[in-house]
mmCIF file as gemmi writes it, N, C-alpha and C atoms, coordinates in Angstrom:
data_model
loop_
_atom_site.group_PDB
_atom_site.id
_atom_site.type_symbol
_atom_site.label_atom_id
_atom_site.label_alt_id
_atom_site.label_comp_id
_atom_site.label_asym_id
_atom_site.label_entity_id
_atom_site.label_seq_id
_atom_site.pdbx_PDB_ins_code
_atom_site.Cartn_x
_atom_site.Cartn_y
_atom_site.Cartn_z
_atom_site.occupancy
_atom_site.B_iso_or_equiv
_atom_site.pdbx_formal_charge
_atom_site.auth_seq_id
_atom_site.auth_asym_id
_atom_site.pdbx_PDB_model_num
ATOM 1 N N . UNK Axp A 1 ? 10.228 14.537 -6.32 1 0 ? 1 A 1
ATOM 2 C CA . UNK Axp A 1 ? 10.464 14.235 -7.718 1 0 ? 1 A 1
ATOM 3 C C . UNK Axp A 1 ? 9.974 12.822 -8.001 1 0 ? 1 A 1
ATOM 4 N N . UNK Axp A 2 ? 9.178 12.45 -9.231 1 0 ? 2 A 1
ATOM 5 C CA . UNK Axp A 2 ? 8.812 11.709 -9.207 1 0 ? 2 A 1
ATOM 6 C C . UNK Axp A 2 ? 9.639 10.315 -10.115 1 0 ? 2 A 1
ATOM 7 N N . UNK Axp A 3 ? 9.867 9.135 -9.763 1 0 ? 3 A 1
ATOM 8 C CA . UNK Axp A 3 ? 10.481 8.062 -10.258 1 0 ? 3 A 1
ATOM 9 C C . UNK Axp A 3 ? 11.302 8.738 -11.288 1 0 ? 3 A 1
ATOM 10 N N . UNK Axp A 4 ? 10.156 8.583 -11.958 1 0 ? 4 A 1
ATOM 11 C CA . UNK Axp A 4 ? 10.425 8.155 -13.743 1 0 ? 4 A 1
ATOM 12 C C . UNK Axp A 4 ? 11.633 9.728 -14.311 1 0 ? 4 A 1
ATOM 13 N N . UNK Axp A 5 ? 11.098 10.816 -13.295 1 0 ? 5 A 1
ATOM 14 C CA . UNK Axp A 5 ? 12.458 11.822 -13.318 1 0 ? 5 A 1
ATOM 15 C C . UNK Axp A 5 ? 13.528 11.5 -12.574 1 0 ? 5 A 1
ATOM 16 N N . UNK Axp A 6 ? 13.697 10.682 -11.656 1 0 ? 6 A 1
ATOM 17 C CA . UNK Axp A 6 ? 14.836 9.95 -10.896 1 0 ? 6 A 1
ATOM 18 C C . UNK Axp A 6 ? 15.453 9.069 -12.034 1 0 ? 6 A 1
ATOM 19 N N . UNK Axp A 7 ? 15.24 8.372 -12.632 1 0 ? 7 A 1
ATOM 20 C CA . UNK Axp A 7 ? 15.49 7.36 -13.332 1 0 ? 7 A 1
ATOM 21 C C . UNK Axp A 7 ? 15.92 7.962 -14.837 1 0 ? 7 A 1
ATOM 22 N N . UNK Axp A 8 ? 15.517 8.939 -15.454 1 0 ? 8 A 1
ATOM 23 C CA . UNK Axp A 8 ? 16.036 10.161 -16.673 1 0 ? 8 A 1
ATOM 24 C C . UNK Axp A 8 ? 17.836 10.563 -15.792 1 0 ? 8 A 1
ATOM 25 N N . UNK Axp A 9 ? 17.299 11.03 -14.984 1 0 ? 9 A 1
ATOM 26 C CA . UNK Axp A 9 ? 18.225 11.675 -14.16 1 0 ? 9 A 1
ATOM 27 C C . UNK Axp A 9 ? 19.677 10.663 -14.353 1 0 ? 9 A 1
ATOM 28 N N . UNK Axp A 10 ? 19.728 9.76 -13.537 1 0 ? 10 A 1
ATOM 29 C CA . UNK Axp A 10 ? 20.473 8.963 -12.984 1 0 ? 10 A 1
ATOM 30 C C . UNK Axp A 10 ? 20.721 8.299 -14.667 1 0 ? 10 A 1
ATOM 31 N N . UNK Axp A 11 ? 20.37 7.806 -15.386 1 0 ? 11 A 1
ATOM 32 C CA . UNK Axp A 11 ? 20.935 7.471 -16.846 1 0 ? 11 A 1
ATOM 33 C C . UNK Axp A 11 ? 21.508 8.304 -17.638 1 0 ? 11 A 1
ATOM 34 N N . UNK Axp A 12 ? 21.064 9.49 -17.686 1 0 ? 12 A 1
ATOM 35 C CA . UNK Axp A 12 ? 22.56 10.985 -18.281 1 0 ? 12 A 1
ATOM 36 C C . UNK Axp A 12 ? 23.155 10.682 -17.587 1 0 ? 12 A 1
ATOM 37 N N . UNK Axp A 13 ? 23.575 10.804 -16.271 1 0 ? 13 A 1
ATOM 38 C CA . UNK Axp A 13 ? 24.814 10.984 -15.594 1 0 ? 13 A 1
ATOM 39 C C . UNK Axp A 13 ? 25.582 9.785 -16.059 1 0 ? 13 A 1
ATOM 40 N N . UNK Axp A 14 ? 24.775 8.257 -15.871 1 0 ? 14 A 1
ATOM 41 C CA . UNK Axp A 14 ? 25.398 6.939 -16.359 1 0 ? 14 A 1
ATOM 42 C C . UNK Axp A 14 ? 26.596 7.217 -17.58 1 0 ? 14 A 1
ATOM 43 N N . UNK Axp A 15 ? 25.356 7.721 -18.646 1 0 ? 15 A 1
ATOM 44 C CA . UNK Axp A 15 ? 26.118 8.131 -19.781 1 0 ? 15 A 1
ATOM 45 C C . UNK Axp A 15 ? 27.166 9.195 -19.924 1 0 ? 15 A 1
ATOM 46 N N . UNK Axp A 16 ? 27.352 10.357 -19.12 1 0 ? 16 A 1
ATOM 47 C CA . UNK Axp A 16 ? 28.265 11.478 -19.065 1 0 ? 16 A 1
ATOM 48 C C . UNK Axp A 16 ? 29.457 10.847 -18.229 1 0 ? 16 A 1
ATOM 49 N N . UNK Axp A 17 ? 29.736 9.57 -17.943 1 0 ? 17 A 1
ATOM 50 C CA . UNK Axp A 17 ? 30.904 9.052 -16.984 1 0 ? 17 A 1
ATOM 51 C C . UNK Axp A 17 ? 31.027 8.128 -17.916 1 0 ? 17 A 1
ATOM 52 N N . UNK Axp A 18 ? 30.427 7.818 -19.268 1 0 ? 18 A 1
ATOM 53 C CA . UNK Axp A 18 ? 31.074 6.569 -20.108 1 0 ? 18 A 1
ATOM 54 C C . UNK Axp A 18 ? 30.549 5.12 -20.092 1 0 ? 18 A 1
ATOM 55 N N . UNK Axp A 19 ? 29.192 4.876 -19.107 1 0 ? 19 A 1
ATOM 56 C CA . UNK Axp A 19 ? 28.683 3.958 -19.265 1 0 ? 19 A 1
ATOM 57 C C . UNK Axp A 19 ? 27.65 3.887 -20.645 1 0 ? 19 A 1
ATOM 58 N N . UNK Axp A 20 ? 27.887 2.53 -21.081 1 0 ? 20 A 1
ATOM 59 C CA . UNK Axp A 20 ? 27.074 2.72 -22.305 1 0 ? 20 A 1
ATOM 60 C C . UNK Axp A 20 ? 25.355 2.558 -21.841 1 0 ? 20 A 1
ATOM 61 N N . UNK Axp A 21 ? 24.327 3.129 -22.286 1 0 ? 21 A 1
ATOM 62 C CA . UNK Axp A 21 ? 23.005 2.428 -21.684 1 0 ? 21 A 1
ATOM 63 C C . UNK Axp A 21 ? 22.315 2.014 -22.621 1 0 ? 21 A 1
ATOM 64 N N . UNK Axp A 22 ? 21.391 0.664 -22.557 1 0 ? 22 A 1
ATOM 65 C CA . UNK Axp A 22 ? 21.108 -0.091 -23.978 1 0 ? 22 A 1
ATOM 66 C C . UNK Axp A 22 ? 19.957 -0.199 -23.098 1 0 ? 22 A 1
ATOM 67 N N . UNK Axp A 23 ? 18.469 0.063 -23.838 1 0 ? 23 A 1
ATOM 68 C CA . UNK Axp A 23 ? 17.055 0.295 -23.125 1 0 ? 23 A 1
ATOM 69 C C . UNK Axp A 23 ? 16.684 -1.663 -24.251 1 0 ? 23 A 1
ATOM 70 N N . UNK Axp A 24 ? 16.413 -2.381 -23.676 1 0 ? 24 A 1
ATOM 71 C CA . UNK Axp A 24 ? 15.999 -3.862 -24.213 1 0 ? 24 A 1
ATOM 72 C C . UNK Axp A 24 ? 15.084 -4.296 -23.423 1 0 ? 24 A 1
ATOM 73 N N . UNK Axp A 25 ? 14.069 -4.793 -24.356 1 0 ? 25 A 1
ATOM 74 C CA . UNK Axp A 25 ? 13.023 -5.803 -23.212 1 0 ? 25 A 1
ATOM 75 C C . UNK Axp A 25 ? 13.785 -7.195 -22.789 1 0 ? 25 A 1
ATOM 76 N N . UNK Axp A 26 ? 13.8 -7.19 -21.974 1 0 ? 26 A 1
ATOM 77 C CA . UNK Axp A 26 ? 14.008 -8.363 -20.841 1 0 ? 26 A 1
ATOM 78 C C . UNK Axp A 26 ? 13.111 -9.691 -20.215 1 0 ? 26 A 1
ATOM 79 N N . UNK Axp A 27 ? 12.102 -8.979 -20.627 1 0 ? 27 A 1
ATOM 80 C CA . UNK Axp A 27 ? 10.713 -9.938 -19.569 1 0 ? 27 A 1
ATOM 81 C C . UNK Axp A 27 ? 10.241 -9.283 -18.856 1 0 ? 27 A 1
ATOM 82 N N . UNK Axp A 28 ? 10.565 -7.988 -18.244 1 0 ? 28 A 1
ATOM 83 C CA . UNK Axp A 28 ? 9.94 -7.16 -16.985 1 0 ? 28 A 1
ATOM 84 C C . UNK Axp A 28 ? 10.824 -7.559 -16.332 1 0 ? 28 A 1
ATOM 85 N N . UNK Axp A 29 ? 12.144 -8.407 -15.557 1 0 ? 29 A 1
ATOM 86 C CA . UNK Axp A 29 ? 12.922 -8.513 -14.215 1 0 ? 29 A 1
ATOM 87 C C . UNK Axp A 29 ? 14.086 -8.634 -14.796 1 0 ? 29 A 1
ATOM 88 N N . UNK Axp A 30 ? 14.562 -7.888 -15.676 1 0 ? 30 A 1
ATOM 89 C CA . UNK Axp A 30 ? 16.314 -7.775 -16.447 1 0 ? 30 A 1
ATOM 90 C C . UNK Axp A 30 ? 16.667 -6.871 -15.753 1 0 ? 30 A 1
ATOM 91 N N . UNK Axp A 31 ? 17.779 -6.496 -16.087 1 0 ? 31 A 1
ATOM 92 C CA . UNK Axp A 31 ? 18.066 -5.377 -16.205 1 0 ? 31 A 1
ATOM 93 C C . UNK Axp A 31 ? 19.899 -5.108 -15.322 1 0 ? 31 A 1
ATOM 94 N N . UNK Axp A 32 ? 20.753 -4.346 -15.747 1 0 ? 32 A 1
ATOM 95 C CA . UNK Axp A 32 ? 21.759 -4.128 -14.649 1 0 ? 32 A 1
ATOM 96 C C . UNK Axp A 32 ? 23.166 -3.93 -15.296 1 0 ? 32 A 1
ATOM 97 N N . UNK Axp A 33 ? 23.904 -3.499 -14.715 1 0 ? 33 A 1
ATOM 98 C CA . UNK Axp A 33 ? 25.103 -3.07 -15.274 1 0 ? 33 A 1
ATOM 99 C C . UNK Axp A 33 ? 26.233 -4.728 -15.281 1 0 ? 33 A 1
ATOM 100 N N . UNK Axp A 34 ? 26.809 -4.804 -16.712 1 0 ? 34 A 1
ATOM 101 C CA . UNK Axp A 34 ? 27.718 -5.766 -16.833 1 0 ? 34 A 1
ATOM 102 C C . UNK Axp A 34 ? 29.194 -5.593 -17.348 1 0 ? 34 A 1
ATOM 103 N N . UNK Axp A 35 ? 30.376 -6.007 -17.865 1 0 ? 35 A 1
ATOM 104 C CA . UNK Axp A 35 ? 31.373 -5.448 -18.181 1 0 ? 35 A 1
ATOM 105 C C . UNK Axp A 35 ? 31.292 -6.543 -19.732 1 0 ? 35 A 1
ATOM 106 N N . UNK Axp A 36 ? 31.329 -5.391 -21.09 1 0 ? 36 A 1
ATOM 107 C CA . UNK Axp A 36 ? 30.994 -6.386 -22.353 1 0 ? 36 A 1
ATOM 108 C C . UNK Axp A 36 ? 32.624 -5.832 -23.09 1 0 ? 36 A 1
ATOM 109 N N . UNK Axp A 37 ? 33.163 -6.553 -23.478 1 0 ? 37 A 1
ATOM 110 C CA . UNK Axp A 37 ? 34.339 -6.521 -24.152 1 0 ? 37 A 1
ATOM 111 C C . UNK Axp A 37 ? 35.035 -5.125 -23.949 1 0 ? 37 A 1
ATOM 112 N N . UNK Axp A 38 ? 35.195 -5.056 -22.166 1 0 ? 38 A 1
ATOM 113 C CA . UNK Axp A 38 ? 35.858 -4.425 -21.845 1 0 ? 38 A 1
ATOM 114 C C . UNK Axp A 38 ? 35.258 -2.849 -21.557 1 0 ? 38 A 1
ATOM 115 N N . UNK Axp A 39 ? 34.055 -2.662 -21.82 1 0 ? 39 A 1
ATOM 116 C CA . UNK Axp A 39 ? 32.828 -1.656 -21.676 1 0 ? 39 A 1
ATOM 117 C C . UNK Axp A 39 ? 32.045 -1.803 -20.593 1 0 ? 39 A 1
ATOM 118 N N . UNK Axp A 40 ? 31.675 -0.924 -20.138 1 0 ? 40 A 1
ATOM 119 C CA . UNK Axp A 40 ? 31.126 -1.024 -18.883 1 0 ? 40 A 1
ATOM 120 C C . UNK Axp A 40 ? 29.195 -0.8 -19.927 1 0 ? 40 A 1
ATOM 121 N N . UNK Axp A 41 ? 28.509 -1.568 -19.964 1 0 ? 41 A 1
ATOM 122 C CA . UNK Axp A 41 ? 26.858 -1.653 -20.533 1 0 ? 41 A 1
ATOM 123 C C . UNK Axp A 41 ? 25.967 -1.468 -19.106 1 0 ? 41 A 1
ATOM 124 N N . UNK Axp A 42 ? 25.418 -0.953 -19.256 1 0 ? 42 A 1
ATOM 125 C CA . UNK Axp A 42 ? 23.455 -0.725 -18.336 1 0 ? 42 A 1
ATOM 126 C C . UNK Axp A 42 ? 22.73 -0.825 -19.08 1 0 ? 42 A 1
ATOM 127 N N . UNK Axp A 43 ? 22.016 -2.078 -18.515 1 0 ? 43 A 1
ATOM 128 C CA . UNK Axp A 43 ? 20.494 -2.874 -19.619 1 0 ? 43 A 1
ATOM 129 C C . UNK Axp A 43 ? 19.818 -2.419 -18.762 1 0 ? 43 A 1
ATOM 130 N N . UNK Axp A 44 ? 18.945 -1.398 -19.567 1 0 ? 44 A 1
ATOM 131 C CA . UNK Axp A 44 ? 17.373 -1.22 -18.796 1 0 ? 44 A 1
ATOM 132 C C . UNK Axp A 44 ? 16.305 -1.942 -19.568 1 0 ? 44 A 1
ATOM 133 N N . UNK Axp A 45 ? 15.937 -2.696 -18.459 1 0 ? 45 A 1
ATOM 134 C CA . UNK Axp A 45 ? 14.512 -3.211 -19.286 1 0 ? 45 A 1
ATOM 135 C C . UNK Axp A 45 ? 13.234 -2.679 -19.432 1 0 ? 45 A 1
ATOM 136 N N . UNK Axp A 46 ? 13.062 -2.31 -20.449 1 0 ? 46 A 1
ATOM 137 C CA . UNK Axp A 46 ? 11.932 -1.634 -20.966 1 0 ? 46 A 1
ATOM 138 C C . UNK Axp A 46 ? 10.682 -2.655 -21.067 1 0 ? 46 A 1
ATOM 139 N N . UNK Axp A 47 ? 9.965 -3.671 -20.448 1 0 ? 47 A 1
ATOM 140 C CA . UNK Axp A 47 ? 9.556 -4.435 -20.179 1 0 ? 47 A 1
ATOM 141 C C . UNK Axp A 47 ? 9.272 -4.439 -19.084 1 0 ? 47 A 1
ATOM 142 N N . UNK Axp A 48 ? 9.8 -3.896 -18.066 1 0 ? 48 A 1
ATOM 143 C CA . UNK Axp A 48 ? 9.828 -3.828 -16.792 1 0 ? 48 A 1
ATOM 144 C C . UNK Axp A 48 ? 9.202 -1.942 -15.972 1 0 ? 48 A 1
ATOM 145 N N . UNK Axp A 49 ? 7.96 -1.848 -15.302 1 0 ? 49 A 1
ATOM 146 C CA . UNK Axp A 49 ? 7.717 -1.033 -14.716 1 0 ? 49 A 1
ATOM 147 C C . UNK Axp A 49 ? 8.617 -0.017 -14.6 1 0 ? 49 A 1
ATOM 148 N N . UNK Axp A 50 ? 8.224 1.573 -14.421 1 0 ? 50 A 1
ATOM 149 C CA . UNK Axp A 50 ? 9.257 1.869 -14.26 1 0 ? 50 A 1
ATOM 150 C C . UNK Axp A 50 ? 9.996 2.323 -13.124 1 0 ? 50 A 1
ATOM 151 N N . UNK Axp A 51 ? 9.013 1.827 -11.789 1 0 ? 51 A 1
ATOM 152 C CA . UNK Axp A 51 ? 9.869 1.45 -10.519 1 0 ? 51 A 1
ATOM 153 C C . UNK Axp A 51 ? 11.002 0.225 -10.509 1 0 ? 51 A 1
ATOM 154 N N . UNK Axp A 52 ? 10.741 -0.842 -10.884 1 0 ? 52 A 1
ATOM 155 C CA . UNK Axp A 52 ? 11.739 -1.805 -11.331 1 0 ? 52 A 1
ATOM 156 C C . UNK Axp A 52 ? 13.044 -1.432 -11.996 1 0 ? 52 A 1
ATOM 157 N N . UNK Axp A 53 ? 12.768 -0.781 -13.137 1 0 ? 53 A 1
ATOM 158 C CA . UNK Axp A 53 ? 13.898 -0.164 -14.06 1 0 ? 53 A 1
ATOM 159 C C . UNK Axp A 53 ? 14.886 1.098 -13.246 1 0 ? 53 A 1
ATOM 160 N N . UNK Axp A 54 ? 14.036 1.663 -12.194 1 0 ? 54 A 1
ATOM 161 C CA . UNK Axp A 54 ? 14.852 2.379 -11.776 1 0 ? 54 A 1
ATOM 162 C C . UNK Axp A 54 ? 15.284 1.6 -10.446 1 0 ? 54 A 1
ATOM 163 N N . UNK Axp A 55 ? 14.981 0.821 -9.662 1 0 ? 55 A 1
ATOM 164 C CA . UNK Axp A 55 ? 15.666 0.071 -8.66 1 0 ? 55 A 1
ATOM 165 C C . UNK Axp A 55 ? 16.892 -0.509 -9.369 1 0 ? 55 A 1
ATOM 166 N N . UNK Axp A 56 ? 16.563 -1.253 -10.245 1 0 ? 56 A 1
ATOM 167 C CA . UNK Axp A 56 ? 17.995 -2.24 -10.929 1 0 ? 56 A 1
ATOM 168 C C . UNK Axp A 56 ? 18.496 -1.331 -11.792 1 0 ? 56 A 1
ATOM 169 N N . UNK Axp A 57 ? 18.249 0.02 -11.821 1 0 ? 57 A 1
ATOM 170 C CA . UNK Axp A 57 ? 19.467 1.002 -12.206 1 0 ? 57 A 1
ATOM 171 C C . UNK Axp A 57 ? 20.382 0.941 -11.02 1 0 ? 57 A 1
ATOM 172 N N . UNK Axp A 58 ? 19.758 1.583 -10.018 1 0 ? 58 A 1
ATOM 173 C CA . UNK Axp A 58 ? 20.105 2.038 -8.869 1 0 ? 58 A 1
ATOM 174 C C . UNK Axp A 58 ? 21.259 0.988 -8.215 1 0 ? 58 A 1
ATOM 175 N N . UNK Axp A 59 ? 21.035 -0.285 -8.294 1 0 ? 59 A 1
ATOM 176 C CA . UNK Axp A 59 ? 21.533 -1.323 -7.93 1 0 ? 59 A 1
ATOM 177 C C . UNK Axp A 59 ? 22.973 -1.539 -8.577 1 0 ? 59 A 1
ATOM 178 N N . UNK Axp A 60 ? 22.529 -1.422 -10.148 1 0 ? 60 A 1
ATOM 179 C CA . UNK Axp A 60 ? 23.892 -1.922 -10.923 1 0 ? 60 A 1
ATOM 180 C C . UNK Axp A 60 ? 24.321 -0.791 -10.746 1 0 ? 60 A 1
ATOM 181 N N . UNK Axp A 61 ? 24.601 0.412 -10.383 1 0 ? 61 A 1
ATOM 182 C CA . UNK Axp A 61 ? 25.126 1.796 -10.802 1 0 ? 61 A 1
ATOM 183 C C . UNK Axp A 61 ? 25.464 2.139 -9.093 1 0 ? 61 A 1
ATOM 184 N N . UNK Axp A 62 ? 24.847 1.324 -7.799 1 0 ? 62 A 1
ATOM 185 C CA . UNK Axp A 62 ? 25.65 1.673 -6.408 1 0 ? 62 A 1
ATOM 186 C C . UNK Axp A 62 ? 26.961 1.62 -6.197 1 0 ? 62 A 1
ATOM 187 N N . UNK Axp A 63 ? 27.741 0.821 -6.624 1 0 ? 63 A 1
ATOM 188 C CA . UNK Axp A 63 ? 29.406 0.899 -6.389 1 0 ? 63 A 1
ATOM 189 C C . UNK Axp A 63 ? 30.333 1.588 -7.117 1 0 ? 63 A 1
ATOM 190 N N . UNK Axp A 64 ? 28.903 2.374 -8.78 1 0 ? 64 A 1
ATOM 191 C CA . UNK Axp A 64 ? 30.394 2.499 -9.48 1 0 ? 64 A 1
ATOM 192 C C . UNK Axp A 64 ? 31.071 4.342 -8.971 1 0 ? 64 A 1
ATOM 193 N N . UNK Axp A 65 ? 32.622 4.119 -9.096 1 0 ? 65 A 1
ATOM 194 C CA . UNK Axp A 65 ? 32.901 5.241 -7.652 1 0 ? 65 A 1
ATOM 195 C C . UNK Axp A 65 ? 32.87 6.251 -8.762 1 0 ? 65 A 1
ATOM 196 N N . UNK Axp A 66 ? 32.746 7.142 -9.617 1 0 ? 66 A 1
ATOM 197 C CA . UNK Axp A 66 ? 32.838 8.075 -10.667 1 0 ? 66 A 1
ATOM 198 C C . UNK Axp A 66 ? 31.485 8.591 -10.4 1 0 ? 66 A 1
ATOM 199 N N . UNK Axp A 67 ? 30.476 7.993 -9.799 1 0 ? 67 A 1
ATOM 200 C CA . UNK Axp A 67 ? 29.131 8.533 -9.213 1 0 ? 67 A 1
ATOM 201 C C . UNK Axp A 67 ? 29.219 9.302 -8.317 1 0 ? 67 A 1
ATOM 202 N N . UNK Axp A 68 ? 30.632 9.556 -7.343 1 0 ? 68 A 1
ATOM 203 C CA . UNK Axp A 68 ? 30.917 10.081 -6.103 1 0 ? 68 A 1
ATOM 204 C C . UNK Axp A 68 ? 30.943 11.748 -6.803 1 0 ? 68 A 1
ATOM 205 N N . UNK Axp A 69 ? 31.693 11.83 -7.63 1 0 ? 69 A 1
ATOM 206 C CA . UNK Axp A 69 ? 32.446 13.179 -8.016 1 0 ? 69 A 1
ATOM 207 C C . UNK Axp A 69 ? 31.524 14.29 -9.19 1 0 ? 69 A 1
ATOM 208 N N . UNK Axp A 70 ? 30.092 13.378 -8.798 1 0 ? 70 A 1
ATOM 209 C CA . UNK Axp A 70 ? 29.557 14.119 -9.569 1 0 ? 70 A 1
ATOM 210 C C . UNK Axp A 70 ? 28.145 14.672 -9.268 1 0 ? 70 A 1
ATOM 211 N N . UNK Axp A 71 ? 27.207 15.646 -9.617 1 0 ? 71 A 1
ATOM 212 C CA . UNK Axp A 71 ? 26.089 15.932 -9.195 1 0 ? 71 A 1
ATOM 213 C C . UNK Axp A 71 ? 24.883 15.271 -9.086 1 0 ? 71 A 1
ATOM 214 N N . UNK Axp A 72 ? 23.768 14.726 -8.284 1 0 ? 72 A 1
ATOM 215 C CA . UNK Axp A 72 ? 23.471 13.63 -8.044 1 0 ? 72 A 1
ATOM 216 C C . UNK Axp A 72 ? 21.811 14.809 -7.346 1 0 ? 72 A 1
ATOM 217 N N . UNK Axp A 73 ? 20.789 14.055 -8.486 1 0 ? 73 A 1
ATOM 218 C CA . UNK Axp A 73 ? 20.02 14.965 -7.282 1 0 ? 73 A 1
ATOM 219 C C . UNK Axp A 73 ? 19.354 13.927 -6.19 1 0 ? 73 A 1
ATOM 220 N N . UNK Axp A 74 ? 19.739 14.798 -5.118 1 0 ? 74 A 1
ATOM 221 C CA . UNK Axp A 74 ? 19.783 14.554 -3.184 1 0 ? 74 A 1
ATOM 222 C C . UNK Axp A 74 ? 18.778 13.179 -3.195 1 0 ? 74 A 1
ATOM 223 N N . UNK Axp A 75 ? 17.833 13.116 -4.284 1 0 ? 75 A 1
ATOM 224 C CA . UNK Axp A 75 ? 16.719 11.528 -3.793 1 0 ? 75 A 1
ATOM 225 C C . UNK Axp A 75 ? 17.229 10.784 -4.538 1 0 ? 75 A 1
ATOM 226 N N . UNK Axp A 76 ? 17.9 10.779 -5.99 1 0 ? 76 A 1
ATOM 227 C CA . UNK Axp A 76 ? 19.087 9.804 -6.427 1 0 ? 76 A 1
ATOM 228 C C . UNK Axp A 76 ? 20.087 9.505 -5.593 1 0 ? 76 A 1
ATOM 229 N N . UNK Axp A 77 ? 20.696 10.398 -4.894 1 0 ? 77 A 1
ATOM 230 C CA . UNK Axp A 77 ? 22.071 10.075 -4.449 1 0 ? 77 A 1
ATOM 231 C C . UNK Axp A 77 ? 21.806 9.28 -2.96 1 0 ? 77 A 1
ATOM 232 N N . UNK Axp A 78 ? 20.513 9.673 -2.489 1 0 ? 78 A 1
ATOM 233 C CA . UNK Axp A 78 ? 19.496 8.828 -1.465 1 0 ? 78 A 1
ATOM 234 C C . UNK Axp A 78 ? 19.684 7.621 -1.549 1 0 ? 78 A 1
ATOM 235 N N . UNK Axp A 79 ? 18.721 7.245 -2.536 1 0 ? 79 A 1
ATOM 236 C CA . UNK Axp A 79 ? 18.893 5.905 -2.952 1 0 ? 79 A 1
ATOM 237 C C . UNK Axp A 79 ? 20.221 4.755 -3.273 1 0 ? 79 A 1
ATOM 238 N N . UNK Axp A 80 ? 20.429 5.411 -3.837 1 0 ? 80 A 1
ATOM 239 C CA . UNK Axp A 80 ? 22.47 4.998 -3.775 1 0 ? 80 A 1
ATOM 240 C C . UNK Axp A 80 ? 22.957 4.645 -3.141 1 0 ? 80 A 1
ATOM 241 N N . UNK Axp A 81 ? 23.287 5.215 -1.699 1 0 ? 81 A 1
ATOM 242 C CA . UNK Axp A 81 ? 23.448 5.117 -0.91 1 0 ? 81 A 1
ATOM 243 C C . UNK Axp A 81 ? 22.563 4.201 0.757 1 0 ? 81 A 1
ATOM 244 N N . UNK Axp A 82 ? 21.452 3.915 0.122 1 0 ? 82 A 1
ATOM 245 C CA . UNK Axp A 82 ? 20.494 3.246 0.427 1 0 ? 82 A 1
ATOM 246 C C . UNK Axp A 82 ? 21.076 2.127 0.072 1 0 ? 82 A 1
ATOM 247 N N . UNK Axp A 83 ? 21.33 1.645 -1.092 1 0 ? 83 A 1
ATOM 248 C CA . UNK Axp A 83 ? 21.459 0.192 -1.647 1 0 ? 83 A 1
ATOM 249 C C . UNK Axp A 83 ? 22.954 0.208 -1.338 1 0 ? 83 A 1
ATOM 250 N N . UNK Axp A 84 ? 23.66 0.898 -1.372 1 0 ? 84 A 1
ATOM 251 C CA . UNK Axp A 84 ? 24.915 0.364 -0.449 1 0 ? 84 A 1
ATOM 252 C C . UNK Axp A 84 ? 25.261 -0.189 0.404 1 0 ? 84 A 1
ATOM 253 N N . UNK Axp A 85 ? 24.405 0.646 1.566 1 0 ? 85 A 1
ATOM 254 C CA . UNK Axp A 85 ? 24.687 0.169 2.733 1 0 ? 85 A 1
ATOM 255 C C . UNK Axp A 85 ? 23.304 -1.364 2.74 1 0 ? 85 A 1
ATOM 256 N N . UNK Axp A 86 ? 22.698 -1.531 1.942 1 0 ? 86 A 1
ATOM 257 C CA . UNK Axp A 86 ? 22.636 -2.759 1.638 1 0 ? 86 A 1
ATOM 258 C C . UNK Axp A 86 ? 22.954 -3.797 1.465 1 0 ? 86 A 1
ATOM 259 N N . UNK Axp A 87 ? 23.776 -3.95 0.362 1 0 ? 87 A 1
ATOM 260 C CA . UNK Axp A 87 ? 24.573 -4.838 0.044 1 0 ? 87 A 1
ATOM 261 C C . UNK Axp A 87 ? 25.651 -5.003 1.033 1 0 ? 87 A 1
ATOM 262 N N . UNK Axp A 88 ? 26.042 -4.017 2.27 1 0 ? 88 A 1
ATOM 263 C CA . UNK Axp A 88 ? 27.281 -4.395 2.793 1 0 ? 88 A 1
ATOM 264 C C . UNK Axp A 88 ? 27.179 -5.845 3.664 1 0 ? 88 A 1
């Protein structure tokens, strides 16, 4: 599957668990999940490639646990789990 369907993918689901997603140019290197008056926001930068946009999805969206309980296709949920055991 290619990126840019990884990255469709993985932003419905964002949105079907209540994250808000706001697509903004940035500069090309924005982008990531923040907590805004009590809302959980994902800035994708639309400025930014769309390997970039889907890494710093991937990134801001690795810990959140409501990603666990839900359907994930197998090279999303890859990656995820990729940048987890990253950050540990």
């Amino acid at each position: 599957m290619d990126i840019g369907s990884r990255l469709e993918a993985l932003l419905a689901v964002a949105e079907e668990i209540g994250i808000d997603v706001r697509a903004e140019p940035m500069g090309g290197e924005g982008g990531g999940l923040c907590v805004l008056k009590g809302r959980r926001v994902l800035f994708v930068d639309t400025a930014a490639d769309v390997a970039t946009r889907y890494e710093r999805t991937v990134a801001g969206l690795a810990n959140v646990p409501e990603l666990e309980d839900r359907y994930l296709l197998p090279e999303v949920r890859r990656d995820l789990e990729r940048q987890r055991s990253s950050n540990a």
